[in-house]
C-alpha positions as CSV (number, residue, x, y, z in Angstrom):
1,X,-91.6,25.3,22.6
2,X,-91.4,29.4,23.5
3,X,-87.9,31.0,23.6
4,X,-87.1,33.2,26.5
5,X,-84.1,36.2,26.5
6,X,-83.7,37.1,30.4
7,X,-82.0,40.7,29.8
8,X,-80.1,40.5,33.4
9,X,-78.6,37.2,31.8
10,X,-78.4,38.6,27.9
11,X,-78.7,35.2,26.8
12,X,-81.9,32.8,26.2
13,X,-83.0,30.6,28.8
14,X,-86.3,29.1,29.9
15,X,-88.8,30.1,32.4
16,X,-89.2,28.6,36.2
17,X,-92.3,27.4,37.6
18,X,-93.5,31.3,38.0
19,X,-92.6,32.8,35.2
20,X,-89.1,34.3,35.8
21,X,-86.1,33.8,34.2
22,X,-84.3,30.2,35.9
23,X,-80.9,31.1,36.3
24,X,-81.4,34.3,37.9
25,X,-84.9,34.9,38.7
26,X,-85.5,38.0,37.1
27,X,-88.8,39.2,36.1
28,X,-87.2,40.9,32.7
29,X,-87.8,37.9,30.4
30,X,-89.3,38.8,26.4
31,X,-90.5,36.3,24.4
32,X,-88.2,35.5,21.5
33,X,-89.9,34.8,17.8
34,X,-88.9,32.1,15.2
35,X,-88.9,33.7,12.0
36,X,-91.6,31.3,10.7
37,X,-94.0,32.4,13.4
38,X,-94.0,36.7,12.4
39,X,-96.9,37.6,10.5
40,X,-95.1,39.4,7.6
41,X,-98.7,39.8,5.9
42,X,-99.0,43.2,8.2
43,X,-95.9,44.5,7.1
44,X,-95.7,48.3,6.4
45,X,-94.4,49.6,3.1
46,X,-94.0,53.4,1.5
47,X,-97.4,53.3,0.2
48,X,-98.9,53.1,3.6
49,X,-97.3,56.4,4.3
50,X,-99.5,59.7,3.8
51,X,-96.9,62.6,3.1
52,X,-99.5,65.3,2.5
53,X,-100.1,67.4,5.2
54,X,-102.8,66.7,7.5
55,X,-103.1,70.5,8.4
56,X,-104.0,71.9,4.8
């Protein structure tokens, strides 16, 4: 099941019937992720960064 974090509430709660947060009814919900569910296969390391400049 998805995790909700309402940010009037600043606390996790689930979603009513359209979408809002249940207690309060606030549209400011994000979608909270399980750690098993990130893609860490994208992650970005040092090498990805290009420190030469791109104006030479």
């Amino acid at each position: 099941m998805k995790q909700w974090w309402c940010a009037e509430c600043q606390e996790q709660v689930e979603l009513s019937k359209h979408g809002r947060c249940e207690i309060c009814e606030s549209e400011a919900v994000d979608l909270l992720y399980e750690e098993d569910e990130l893609n860490l296969s994208v992650a970005i390391t040092p090498a990805d960064f290009n420190t030469a400049s791109s104006c030479a």
